[in-house]
N, CA, C and O atoms as a MOPAC input file, in Angstrom:
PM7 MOZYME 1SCF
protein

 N     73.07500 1   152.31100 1   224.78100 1
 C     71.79600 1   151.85800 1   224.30300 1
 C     70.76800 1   151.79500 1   225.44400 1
 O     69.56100 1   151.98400 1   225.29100 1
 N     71.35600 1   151.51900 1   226.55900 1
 C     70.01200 1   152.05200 1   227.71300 1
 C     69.29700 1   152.78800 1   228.21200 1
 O     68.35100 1   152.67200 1   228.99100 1
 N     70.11600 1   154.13400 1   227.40200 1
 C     69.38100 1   155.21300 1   227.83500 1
 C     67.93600 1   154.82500 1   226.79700 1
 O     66.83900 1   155.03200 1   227.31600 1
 N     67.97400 1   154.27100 1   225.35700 1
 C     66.91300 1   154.35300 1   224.74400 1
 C     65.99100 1   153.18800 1   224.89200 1
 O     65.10800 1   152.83200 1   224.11200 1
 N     66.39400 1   152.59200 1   226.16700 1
 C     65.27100 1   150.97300 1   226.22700 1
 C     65.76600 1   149.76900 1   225.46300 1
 O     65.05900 1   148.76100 1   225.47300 1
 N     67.08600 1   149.76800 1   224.69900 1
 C     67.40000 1   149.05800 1   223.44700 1
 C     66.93100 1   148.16300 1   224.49000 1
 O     66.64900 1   148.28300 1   225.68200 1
 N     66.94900 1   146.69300 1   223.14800 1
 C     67.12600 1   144.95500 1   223.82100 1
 C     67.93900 1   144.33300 1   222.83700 1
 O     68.08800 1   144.49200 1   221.62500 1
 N     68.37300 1   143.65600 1   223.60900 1
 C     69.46300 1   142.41300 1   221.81600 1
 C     68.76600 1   141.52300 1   222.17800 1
 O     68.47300 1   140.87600 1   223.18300 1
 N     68.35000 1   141.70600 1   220.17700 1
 C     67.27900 1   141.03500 1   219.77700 1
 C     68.33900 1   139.34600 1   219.53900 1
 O     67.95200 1   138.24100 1   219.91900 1
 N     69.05500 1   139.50100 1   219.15700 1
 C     70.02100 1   138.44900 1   218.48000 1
 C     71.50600 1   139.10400 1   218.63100 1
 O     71.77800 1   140.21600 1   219.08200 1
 N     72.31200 1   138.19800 1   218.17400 1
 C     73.94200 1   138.32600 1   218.69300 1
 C     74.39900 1   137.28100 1   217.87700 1
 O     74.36700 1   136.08900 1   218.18200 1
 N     74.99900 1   137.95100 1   216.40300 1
 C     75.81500 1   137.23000 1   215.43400 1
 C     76.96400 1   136.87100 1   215.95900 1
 O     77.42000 1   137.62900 1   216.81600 1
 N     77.67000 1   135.75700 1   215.63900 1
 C     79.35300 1   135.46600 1   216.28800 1
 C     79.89600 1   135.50400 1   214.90100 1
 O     79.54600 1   134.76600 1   213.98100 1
 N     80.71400 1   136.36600 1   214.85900 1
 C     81.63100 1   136.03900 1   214.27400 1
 C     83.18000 1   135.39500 1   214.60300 1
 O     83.16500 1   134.65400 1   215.58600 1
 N     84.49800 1   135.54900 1   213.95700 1
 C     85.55300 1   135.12300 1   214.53300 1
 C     86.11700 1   135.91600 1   215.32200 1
 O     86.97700 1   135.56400 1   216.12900 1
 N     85.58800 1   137.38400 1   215.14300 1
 C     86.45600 1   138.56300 1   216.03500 1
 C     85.54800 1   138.62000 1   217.27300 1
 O     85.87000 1   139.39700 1   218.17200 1
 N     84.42400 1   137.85800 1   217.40600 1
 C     83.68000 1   137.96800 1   218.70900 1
 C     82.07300 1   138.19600 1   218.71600 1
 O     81.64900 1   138.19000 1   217.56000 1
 N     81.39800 1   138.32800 1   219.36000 1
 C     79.77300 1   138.52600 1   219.13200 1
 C     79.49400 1   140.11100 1   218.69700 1
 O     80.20200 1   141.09900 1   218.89000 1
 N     78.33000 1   140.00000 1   218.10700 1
 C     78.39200 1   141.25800 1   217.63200 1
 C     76.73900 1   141.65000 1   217.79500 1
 O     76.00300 1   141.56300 1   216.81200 1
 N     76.30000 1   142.02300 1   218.91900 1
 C     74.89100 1   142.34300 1   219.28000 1
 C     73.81800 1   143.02300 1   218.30800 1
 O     74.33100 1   143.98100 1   217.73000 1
 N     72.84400 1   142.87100 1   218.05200 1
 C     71.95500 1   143.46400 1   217.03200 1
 C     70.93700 1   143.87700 1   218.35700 1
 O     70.66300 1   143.12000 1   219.28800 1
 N     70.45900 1   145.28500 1   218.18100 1
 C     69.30800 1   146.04700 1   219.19200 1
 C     68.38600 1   146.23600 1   218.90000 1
 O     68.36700 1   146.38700 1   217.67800 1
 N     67.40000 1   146.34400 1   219.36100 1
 C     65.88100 1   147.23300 1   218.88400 1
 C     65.64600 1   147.98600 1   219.94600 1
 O     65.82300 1   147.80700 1   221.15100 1
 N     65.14900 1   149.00000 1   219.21100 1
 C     64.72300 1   150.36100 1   219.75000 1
 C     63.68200 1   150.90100 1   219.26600 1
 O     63.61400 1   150.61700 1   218.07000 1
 N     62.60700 1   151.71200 1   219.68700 1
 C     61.70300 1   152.36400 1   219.15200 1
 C     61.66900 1   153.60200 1   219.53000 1
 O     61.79500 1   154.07800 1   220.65800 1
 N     61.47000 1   154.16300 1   218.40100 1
 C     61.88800 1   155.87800 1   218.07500 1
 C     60.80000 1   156.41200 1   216.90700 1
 O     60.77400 1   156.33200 1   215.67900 1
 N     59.77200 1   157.09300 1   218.09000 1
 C     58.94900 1   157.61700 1   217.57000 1
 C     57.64500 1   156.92300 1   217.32500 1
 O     56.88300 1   157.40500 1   216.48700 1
 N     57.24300 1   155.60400 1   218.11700 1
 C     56.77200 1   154.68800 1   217.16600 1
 C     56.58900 1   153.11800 1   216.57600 1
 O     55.80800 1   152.16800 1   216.62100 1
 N     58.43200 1   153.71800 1   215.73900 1
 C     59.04600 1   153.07400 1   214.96700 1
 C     59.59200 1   152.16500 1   215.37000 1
 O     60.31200 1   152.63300 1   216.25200 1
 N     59.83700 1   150.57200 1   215.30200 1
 C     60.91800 1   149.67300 1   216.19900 1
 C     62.04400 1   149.98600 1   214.79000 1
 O     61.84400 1   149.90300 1   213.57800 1
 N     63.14000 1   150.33000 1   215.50300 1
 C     64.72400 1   150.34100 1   214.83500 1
 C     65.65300 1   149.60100 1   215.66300 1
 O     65.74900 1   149.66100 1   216.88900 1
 N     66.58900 1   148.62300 1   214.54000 1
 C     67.52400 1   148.17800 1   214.89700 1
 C     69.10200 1   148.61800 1   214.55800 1
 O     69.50300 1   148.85100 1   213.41700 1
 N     70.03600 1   148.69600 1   215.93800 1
 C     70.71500 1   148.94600 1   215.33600 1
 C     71.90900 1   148.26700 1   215.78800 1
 O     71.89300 1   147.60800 1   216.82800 1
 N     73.47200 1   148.44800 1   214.70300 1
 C     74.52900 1   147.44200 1   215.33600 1
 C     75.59300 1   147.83600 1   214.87600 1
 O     75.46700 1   148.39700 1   213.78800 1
 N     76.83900 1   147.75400 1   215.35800 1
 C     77.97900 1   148.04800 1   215.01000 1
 C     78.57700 1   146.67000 1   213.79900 1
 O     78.77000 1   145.50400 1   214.14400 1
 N     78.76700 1   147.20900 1   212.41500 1
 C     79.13300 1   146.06000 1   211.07300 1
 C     80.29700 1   146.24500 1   211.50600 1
 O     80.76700 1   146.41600 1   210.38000 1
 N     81.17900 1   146.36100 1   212.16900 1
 C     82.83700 1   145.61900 1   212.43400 1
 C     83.47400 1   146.68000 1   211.46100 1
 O     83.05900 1   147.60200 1   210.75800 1
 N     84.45600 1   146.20800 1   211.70700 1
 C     85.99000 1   147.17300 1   210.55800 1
 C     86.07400 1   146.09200 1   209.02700 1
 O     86.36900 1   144.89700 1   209.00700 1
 N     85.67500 1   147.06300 1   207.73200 1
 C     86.00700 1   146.30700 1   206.63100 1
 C     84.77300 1   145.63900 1   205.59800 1
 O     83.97700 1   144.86200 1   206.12600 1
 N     84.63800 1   145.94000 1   204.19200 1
 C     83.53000 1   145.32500 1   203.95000 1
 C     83.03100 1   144.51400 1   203.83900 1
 O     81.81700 1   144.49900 1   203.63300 1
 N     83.92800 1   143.25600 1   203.94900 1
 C     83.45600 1   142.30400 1   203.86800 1
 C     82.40000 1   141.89800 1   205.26400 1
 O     81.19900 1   141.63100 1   205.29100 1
 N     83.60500 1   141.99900 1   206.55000 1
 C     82.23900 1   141.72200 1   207.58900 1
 C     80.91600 1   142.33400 1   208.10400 1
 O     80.03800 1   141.83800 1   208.81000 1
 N     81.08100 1   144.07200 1   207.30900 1
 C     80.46500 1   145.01100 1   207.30800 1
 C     79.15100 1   144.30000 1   206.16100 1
 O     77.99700 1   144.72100 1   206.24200 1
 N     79.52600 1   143.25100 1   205.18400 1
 C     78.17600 1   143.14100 1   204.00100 1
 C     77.97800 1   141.81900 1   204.87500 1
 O     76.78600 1   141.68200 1   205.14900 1
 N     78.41300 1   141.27100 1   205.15600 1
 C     78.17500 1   139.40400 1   206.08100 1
 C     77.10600 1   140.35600 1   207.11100 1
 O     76.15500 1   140.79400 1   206.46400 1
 N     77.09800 1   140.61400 1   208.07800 1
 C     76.31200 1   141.33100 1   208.98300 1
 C     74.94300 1   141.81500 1   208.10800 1
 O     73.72200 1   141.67300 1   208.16800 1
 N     75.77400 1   142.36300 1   207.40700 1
 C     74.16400 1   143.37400 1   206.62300 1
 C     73.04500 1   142.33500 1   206.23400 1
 O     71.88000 1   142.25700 1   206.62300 1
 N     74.00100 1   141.29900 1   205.04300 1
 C     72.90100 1   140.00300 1   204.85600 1
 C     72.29500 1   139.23700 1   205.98800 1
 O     71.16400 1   138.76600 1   205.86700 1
 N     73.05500 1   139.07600 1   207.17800 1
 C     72.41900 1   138.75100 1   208.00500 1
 C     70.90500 1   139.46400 1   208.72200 1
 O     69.93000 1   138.84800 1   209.15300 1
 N     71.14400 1   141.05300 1   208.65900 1
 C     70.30500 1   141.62900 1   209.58900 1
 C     68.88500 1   141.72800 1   208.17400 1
 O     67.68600 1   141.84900 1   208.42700 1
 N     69.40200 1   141.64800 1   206.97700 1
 C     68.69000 1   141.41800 1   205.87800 1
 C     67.85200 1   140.07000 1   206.06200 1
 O     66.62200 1   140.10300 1   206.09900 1
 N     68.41300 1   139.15500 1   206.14800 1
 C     67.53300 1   137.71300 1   206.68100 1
 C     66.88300 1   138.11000 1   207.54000 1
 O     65.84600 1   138.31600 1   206.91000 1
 N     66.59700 1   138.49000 1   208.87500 1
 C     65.88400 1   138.63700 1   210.22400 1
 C     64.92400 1   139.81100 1   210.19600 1
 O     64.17200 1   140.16000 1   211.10500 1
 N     65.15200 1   140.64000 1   208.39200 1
 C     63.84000 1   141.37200 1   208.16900 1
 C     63.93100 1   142.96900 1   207.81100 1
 O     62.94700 1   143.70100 1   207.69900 1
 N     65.06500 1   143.30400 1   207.67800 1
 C     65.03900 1   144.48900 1   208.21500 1
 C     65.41800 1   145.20700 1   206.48500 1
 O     66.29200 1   144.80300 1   205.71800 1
 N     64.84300 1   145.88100 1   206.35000 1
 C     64.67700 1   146.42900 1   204.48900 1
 C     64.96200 1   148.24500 1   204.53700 1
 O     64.98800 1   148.73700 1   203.40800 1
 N     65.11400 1   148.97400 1   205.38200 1
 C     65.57500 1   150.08000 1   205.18100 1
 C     67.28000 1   150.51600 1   206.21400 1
 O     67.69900 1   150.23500 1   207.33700 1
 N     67.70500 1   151.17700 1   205.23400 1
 C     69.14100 1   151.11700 1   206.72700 1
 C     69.88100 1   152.45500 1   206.57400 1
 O     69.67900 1   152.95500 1   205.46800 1
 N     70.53600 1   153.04300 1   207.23100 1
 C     71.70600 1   154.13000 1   207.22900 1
 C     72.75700 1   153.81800 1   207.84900 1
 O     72.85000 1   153.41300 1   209.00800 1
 N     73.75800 1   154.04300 1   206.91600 1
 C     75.17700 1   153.65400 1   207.72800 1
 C     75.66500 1   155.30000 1   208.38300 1
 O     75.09500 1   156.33300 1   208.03100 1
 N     76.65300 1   155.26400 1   209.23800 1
 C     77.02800 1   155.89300 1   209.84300 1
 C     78.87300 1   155.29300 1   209.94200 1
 O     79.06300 1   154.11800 1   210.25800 1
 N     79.80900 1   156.00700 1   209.71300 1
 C     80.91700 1   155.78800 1   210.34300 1
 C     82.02300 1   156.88500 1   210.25200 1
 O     81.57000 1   158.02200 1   210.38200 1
 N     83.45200 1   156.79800 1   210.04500 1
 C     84.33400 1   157.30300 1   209.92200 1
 C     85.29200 1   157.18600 1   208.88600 1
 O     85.54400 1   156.08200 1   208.40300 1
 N     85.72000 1   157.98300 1   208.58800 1
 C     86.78500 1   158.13100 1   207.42300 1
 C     88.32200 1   158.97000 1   207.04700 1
 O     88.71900 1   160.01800 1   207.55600 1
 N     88.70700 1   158.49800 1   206.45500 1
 C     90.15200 1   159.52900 1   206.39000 1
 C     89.54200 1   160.48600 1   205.26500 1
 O     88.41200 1   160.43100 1   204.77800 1
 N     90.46600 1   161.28200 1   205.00700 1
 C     90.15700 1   162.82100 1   203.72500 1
 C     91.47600 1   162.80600 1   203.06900 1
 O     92.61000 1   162.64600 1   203.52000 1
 N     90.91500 1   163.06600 1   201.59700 1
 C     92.02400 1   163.89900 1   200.97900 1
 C     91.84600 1   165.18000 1   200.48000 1
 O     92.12200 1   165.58000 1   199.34900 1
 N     91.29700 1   165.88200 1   201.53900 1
 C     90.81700 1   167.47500 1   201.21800 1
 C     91.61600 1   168.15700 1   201.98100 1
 O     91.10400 1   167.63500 1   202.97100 1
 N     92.33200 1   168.78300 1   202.39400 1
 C     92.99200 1   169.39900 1   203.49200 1
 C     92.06100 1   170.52000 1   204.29400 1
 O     92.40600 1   171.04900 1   205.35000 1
 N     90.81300 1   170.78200 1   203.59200 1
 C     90.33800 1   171.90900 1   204.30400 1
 C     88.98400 1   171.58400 1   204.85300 1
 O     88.17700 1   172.41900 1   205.26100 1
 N     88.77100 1   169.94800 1   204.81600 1
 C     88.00600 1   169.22000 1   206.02800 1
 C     88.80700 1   168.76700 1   207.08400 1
 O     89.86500 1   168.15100 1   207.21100 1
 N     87.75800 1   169.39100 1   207.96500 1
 C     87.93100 1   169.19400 1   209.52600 1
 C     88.15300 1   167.88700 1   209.95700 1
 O     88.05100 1   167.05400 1   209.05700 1
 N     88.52100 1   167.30700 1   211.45300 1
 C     88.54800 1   166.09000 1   211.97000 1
 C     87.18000 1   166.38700 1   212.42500 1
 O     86.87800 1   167.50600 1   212.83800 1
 N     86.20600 1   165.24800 1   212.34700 1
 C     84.93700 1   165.15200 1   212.74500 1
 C     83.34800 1   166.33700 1   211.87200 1
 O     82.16300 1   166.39700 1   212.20000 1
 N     83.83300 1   166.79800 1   211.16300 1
 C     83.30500 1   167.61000 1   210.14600 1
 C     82.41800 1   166.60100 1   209.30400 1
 O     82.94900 1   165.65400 1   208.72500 1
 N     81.07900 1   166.82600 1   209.25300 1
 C     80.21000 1   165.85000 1   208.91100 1
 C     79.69200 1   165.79800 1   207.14200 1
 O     79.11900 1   166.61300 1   206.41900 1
 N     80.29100 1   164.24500 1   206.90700 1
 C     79.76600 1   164.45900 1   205.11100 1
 C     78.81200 1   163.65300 1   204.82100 1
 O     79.08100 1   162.54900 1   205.29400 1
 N     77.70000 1   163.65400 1   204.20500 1
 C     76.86600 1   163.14200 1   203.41400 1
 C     76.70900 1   162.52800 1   201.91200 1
 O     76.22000 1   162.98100 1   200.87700 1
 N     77.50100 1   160.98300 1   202.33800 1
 C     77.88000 1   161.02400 1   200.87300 1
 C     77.10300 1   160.45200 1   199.96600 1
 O     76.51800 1   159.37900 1   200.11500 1
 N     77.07000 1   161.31500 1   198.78200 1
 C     76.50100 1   161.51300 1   197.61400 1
 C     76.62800 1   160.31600 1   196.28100 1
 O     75.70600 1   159.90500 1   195.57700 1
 N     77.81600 1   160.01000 1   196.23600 1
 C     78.38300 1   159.10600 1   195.33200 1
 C     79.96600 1   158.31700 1   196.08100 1
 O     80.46800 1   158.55900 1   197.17800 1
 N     80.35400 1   157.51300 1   195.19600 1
 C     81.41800 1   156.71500 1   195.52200 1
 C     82.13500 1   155.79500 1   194.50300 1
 O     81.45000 1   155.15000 1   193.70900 1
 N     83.54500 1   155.70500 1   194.49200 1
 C     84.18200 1   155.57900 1   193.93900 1
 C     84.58100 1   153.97000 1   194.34900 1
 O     85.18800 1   153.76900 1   195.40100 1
 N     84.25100 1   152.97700 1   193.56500 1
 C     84.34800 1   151.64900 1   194.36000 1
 C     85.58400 1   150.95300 1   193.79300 1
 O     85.71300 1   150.61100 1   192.61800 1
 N     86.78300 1   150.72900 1   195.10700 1
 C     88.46700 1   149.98200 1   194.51100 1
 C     88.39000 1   149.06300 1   195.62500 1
 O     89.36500 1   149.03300 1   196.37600 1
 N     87.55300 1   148.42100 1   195.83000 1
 C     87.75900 1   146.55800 1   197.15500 1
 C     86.38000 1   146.08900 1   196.29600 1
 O     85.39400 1   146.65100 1   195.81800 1
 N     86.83400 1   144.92000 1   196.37700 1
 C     86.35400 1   143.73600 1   196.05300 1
 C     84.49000 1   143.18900 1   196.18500 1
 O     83.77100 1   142.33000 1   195.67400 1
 N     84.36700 1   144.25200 1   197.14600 1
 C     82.81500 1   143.52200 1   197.87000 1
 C     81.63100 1   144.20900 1   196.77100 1
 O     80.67800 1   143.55100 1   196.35300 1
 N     81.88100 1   145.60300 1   196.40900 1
 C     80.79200 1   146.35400 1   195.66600 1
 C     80.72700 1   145.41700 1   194.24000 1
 O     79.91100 1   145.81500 1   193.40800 1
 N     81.46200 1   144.29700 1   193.91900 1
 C     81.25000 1   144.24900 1   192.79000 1
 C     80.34900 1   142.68700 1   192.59900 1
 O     80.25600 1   141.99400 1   191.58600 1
 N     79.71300 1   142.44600 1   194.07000 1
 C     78.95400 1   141.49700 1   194.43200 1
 C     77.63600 1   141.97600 1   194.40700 1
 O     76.76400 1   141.37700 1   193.77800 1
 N     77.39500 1   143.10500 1   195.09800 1
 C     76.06900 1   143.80300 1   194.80200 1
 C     75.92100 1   144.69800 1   194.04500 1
 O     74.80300 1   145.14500 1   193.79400 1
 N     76.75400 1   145.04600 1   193.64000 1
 C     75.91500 1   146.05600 1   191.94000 1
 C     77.11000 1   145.73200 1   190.85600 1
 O     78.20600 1   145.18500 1   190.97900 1
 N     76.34500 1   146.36800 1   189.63300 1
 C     76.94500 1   145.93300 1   188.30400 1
 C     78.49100 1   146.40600 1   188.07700 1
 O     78.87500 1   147.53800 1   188.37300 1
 N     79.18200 1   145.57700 1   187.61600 1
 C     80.57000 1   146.13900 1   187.45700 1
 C     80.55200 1   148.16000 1   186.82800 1
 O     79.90800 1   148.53300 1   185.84700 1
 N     81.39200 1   149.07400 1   187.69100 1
 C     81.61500 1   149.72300 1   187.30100 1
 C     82.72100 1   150.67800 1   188.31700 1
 O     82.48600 1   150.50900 1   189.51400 1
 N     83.68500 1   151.48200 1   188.06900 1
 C     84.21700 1   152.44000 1   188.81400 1
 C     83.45500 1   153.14300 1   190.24200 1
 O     83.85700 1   153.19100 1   191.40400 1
 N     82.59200 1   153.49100 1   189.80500 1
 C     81.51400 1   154.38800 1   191.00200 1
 C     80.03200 1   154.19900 1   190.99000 1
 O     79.34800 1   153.56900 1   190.18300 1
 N     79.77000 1   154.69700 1   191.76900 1
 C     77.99800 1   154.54700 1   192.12300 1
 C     77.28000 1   155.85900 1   192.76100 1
 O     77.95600 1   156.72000 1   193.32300 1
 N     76.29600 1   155.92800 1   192.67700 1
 C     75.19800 1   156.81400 1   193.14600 1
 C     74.71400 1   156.71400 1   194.09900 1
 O     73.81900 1   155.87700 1   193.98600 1
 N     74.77500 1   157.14400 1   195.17200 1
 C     73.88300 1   157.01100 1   196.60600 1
 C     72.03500 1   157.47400 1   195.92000 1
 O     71.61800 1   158.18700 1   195.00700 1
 N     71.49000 1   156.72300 1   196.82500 1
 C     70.17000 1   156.92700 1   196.50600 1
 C     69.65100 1   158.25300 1   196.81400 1
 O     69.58100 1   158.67400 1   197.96900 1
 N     69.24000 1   158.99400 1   195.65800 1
 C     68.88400 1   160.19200 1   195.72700 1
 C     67.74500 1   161.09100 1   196.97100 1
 O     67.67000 1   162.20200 1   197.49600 1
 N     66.99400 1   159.75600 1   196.98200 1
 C     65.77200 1   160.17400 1   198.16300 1
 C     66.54800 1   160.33700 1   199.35000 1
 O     66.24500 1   161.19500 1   200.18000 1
 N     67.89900 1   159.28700 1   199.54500 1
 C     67.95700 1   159.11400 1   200.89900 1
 C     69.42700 1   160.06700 1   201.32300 1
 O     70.09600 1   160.02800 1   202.35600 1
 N     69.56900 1   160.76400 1   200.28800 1
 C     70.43900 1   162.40200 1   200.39000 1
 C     69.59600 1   163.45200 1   200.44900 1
 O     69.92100 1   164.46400 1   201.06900 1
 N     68.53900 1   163.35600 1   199.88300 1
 C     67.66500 1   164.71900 1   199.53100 1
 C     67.06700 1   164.37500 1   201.29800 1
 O     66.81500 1   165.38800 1   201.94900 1
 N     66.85500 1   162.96900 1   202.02600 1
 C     66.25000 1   163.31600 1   203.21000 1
 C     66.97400 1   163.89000 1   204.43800 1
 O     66.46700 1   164.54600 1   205.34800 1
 N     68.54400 1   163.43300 1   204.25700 1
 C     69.43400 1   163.98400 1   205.10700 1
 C     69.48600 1   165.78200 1   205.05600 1
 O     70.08700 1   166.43400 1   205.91000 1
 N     68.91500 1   166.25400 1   204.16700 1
 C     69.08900 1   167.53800 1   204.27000 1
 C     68.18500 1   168.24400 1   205.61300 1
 O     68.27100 1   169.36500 1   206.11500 1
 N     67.47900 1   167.30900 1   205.87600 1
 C     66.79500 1   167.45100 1   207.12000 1
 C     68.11100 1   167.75600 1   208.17600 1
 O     67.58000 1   168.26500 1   209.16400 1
 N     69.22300 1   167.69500 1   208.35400 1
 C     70.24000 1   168.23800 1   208.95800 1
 C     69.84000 1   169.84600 1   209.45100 1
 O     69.36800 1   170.45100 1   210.41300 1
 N     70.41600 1   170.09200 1   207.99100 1
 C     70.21800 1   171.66700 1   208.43600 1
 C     69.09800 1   172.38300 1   208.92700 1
 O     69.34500 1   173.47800 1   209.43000 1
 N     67.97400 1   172.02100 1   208.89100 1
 C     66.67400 1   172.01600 1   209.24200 1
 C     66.73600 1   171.94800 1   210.53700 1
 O     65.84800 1   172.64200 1   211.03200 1
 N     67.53000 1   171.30700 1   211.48500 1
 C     68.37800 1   171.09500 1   212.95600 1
 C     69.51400 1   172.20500 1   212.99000 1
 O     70.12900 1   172.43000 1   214.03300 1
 N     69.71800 1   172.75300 1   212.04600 1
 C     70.96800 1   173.14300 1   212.19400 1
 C     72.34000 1   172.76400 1   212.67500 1
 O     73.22200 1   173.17800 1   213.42700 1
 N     72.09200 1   171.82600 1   211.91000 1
 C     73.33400 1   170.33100 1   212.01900 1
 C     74.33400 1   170.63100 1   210.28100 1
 O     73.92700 1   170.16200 1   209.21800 1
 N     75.73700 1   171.55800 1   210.41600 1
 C     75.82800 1   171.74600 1   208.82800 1
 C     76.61000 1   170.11200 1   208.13200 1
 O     77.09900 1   169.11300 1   208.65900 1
 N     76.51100 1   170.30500 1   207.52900 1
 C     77.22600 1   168.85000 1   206.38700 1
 C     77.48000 1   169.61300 1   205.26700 1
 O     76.85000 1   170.61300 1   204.92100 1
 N     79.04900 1   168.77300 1   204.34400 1
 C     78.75800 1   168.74100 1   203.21400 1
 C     79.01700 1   167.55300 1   202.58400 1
 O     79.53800 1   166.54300 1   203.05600 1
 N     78.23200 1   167.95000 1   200.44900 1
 C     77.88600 1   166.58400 1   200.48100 1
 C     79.54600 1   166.01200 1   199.54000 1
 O     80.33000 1   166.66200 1   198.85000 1
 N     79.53000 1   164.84500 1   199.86100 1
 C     81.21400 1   164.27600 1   199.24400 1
 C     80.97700 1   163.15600 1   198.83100 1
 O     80.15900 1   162.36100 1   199.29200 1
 N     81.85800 1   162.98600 1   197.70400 1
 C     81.97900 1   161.69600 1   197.44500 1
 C     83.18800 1   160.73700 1   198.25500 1
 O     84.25200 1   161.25300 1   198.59600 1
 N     82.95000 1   159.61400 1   198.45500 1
 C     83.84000 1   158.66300 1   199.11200 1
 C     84.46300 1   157.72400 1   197.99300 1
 O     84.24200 1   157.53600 1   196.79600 1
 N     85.48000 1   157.14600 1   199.08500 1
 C     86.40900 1   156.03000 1   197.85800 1
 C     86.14100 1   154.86300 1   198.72000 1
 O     86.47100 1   155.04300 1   199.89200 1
 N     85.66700 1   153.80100 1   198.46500 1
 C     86.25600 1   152.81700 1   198.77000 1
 C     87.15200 1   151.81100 1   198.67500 1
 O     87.46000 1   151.37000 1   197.56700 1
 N     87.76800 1   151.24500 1   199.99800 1
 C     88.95200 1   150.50400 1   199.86400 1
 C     89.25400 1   149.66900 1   200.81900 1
 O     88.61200 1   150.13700 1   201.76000 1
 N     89.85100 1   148.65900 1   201.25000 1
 C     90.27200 1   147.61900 1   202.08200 1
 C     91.45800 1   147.86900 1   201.90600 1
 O     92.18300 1   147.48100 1   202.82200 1
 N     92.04400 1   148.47100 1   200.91300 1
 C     93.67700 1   148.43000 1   201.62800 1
 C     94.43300 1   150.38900 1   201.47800 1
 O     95.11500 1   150.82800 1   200.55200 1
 N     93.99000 1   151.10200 1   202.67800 1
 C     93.73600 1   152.60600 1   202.53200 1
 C     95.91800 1   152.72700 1   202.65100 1
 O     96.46600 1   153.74800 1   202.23500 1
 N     96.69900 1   151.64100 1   203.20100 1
 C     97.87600 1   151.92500 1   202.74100 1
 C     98.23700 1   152.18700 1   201.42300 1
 O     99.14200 1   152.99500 1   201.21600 1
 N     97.67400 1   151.63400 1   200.50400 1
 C     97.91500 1   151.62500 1   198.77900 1
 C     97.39900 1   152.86500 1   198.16400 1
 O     97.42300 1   153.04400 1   196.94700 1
 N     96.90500 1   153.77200 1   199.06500 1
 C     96.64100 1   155.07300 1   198.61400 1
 C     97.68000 1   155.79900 1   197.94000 1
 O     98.24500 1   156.69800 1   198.56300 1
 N     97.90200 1   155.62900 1   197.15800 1
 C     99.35100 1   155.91700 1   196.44800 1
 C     99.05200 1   157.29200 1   195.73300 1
 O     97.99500 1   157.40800 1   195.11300 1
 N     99.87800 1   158.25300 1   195.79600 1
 C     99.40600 1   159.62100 1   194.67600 1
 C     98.68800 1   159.57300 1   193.10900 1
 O     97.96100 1   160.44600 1   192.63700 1
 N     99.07000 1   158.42200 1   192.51600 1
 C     98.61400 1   158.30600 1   191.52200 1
 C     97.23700 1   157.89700 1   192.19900 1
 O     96.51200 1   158.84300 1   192.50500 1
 N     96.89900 1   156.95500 1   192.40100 1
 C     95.60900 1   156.50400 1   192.94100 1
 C     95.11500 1   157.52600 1   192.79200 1
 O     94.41600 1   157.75000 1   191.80400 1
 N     95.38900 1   158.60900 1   193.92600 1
 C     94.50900 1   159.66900 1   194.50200 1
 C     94.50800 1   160.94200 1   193.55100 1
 O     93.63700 1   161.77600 1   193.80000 1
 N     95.16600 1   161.13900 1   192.74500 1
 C     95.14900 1   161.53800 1   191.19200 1
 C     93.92000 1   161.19100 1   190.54700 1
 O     93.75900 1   161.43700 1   189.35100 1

């Protein structure tokens, strides 16, 4: 973060340790940004937090396992929709199986290729317990 001037603005504690929130300006723009921990629950605790202190637009970024065999390790997806099986999605939106990523904010990532950065777009599963991935599940 020093190469971009960041500052921590604030520093949530949680039980696994502090967890720094940055600002940066890019382009302009002041952006904050922070690592939400492993898991959704401390991943949505963080969010409401950085939600209190103001902050109304966001992009996540992270990592994931596949059940495609003919995606790459580190092969970049843009996901489109999602399949919700843990507990937390059913706090912020209406009970249902899956959800829709916001259309504007897929149609803007296409700005990728425009870089010539390729992606494709996938749907994700979510889960807190990725051992219980059982064949049927993934059926």
């Amino acid at each position: 973060m020093a190469e971009h001037n960041a500052t921590v603005i604030s520093v949530r504690r949680w039980e696994d340790g502090p967890h720094p929130i940055y600002e940066l300006t890019h382009h302009g723009r002041q952006l904050a940004c922070f690592h939400p921990g492993v898991g959704a629950p401390m991943a949505t605790g963080l969010l409401d937090e950085v939600i209190a202190l103001g902050c109304r637009k966001f992009m996540v970024c992270g990592g994931c396992g596949v059940l495609e065999t003919d995606i790459a390790v580190g092969e970049l997806i843009v996901v489109a929709a999602a399949v919700c099986d843990e507990g937390v999605s059913y706090h912020y939106l209406p009970p249902g199986r899956g959800v829709a990523a916001n259309a504007a904010g897929v149609q803007a990532l296409a700005a990728l290729r425009n870089r010539g950065i390729p992606y494709r777009l996938g749907k994700t599963w979510t889960t807190d317990a990725p051992y219980r991935e059982t064949a049927h599940k993934i059926a």
